[in-house]
C-alpha positions in Angstrom: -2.3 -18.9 12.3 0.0 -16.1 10.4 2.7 -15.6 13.6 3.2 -11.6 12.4 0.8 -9.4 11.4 -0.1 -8.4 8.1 0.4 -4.6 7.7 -0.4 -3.9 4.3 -3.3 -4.4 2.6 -6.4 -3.2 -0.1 -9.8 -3.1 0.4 -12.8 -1.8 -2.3 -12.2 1.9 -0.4 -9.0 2.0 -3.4 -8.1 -0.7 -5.5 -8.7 -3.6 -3.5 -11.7 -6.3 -4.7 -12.9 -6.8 -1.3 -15.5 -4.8 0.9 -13.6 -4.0 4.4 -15.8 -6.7 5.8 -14.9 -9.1 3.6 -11.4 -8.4 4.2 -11.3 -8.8 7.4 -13.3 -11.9 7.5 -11.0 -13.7 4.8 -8.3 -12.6 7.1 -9.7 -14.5 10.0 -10.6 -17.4 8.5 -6.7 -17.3 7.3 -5.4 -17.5 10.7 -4.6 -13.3 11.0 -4.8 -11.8 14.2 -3.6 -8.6 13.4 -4.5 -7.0 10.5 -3.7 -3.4 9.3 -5.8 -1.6 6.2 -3.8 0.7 4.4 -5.9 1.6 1.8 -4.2 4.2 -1.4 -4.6 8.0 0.2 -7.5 7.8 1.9 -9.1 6.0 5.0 -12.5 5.4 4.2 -12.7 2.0 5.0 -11.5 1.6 8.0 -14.8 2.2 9.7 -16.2 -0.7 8.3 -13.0 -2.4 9.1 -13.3 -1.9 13.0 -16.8 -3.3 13.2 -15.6 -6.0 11.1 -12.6 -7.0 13.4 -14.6 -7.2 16.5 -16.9 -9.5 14.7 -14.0 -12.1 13.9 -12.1 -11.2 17.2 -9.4 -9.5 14.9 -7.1 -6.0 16.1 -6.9 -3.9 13.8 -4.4 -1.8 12.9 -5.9 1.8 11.4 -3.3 2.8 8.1 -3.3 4.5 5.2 -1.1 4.2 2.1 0.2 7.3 1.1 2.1 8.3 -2.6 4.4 10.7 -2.6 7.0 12.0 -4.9 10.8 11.8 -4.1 13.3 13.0 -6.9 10.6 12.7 -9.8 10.2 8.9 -8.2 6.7 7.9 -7.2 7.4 5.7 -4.2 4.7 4.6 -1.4 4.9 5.1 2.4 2.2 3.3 4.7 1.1 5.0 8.2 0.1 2.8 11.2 -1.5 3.3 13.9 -3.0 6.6 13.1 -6.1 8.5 14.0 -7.9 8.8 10.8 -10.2 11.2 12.4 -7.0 13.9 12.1 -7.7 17.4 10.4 -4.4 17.7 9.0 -4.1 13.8 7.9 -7.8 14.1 5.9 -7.2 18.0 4.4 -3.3 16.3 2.9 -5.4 13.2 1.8 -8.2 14.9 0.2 -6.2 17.2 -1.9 -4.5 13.4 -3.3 -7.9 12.4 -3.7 -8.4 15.6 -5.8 -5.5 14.7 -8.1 -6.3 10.9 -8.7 -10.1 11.9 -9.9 -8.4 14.2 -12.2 -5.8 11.5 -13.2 -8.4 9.4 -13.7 -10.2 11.4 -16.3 -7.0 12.3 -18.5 -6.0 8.5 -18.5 -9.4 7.7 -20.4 -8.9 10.6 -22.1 -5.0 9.5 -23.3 -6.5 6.1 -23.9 -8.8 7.5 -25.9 -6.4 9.5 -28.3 -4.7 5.9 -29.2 -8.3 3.9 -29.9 -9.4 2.9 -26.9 -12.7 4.8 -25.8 -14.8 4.8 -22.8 -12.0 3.7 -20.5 -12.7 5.8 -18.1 -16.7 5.3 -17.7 -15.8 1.2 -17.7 -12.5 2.2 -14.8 -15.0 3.8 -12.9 -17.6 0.9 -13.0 -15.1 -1.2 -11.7 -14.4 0.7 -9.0 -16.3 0.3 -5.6 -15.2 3.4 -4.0 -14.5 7.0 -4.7 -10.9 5.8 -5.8 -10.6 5.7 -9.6 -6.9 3.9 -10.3 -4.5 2.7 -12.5 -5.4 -1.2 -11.1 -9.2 0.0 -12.4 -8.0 0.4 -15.9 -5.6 -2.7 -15.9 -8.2 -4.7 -14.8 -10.7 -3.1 -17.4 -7.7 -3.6 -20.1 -7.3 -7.3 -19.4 -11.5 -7.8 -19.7 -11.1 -6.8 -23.0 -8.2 -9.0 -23.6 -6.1 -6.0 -25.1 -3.4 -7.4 -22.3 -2.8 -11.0 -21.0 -2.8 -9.6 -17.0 -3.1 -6.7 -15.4 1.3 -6.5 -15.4 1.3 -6.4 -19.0 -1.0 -3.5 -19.0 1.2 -1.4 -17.0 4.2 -2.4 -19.4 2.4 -1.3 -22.5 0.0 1.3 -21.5 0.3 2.5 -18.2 4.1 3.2 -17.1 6.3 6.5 -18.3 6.3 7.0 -22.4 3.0 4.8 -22.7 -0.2 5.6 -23.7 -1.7 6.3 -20.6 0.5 7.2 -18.4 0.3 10.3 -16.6 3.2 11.5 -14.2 2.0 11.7 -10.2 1.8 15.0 -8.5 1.8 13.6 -5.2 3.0 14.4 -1.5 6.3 14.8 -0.4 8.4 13.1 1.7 8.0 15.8 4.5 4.8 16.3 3.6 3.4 12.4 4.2 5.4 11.8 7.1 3.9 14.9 8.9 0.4 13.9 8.1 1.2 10.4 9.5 3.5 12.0 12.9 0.3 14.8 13.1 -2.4 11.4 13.4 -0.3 9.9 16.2 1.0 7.7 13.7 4.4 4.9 12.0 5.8 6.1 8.5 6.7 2.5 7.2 8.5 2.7 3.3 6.2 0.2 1.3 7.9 -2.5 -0.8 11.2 -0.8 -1.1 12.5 -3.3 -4.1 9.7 -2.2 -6.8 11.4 1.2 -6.6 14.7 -0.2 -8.8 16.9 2.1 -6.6 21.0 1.7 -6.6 22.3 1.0 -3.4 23.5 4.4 -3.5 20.1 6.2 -4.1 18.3 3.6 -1.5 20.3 4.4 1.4 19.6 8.3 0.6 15.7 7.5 0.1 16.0 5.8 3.8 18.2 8.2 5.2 16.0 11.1 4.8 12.9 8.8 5.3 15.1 8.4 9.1 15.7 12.0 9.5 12.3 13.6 8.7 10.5 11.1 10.9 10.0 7.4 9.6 10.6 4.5 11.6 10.4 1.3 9.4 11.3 -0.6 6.2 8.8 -3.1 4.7 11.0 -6.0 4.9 8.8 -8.8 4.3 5.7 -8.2 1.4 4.6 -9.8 -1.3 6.2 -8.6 -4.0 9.7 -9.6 -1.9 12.1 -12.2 -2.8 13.6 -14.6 0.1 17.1 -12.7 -1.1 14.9 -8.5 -1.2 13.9 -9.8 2.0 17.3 -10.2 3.6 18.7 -7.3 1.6 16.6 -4.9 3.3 16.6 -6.7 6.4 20.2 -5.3 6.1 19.3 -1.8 5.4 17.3 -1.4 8.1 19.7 -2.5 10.4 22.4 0.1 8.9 19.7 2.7 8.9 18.4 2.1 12.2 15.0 1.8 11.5 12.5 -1.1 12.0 11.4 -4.0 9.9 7.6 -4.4 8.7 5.8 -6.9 7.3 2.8 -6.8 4.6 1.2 -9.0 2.0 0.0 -6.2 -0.2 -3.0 -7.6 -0.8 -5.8 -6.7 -2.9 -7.7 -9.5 -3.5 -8.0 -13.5 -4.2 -7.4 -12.8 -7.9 -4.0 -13.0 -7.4 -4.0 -16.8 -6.0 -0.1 -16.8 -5.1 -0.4 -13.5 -2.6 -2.6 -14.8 0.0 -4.0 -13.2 3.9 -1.3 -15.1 6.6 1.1 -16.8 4.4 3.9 -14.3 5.7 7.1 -15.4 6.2 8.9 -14.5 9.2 11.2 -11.5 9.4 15.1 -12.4 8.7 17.0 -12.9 12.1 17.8 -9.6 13.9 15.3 -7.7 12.6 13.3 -5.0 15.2 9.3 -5.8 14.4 7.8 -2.4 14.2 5.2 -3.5 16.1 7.9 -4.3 18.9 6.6 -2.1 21.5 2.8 -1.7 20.1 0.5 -2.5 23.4 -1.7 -4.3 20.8 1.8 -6.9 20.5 1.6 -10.5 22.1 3.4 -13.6 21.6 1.8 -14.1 18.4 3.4 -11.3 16.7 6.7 -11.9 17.2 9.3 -11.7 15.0 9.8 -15.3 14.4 
């Protein structure tokens, strides 16, 4: 049994391979007890979710996974513990939405300029929801062996002066924070090492994070080193904010990211989930 939740993770509703229900389920059979879905600006799933995790005597934890713009930096910040029912969270969300189906379209269309046609029509057959994303094409890229894995797609087509790359208009910082506050819910910074910030530029990313709102750090996620662990372990104990923990998962492709194979939190962290009333001896910080 995973002895911390896992709050971070991808269903089918964005650009995870897995139904909601399967989710879950591969969840419990992993030994999670507490399990949040924080599916890429939007919360479709989590209806599906909740039946789910009474099914397999599961909590869940309702989240979204919002992208938002911060100095011309795409970075991601998850909510927890929010009502996805709010007005305010689902009329930010939609107009996200908005922007990723046009996204969507001018990537196949980009793609298309350099040789590549259809991308978008075989994005969108891969997709399971409404969400059309950058994953979809990688994983489209890589069927058609124009890429050895879905990373080297994003190296050579995807990212900033590449083929298809096209820059995000999303929230900002203020912006996704009040959605999250609005809903009765946590702003949590996702996987703060993918970002390649100086120290410098980190503490001022956290700093306003603090100050407009947000109370934790993802400390411990999949795409975390033992040492990124402990290195933001120590920024969120200099910026007095809380420690998370997520997998990032988005499905069993990936064989080395697995459902309850967290590690614990470094020593002194503060669990987010500290003073949840969902919070039992199973979720502590280890």
């Amino acid at each position: 049994m995973s002895p911390i939740p896992d709050l971070h993770t991808h269903s089918t509703a964005s650009d995870g391979t897995l139904t909601p229900t399967e989710l879950v389920a591969r969840a419990g059979a992993a030994g999670v007890r507490v399990l949040a879905l924080t599916d890429h600006d939007n919360t479709d799933g989590l209806a599906e979710a909740e039946y789910a995790a009474a099914q397999h005597s599961l909590i869940l934890i309702p989240g979204v996974e919002i992208s938002v713009t911060w100095n011309t930096l795409t970075v991601h910040v998850v909510g927890l513990r929010l009502d996805p029912a709010n007005t305010e969270l689902q009329t930010g969300l939609a107009r996200l939405m908005e922007f990723r189906a046009w996204r969507a379209e001018e990537i196949g269309r980009r793609l298309a300029k350099h040789g590549i046609d259809d991308a978008y029509a075989g994005a969108r057959a891969l997709a399971k929801g409404r969400l059309v994303g950058r994953t979809h094409f990688a994983r489209l890229l890589v069927n058609q062996r124009r890429a050895a894995d879905t990373n080297a797609v994003f190296r050579h087509f995807l990212t900033r002066g590449k083929p298809g790359h096209v820059p995000g208009d999303w929230a900002s910082l203020e912006e996704a924070l009040g959605w999250i506050r609005g809903a009765g819910g946590e702003a949590v910074i996702a996987h703060p090492a993918r970002y390649g910030l100086t120290r410098t530029r980190m503490q001022r990313l956290l700093g306003e994070f603090r100050e407009l709102g947000g109370v934790g750090v993802e400390v411990v996620t999949g795409s975390h080193s033992r040492d990124e662990a402990f290195t933001f372990a120590r920024h969120a104990r200099e910026q007095r904010l809380r420690a998370s923990a997520g997998s990032d998962y988005h499905g069993p492709e990936n064989p080395w990211l697995e459902l309850g194979r967290l590690p614990p939190l470094p020593e002194g962290c503060a669990p987010v989930w500290r003073d949840w009333p969902e919070s039992e001896p199973r979720m502590a910080c280890g």
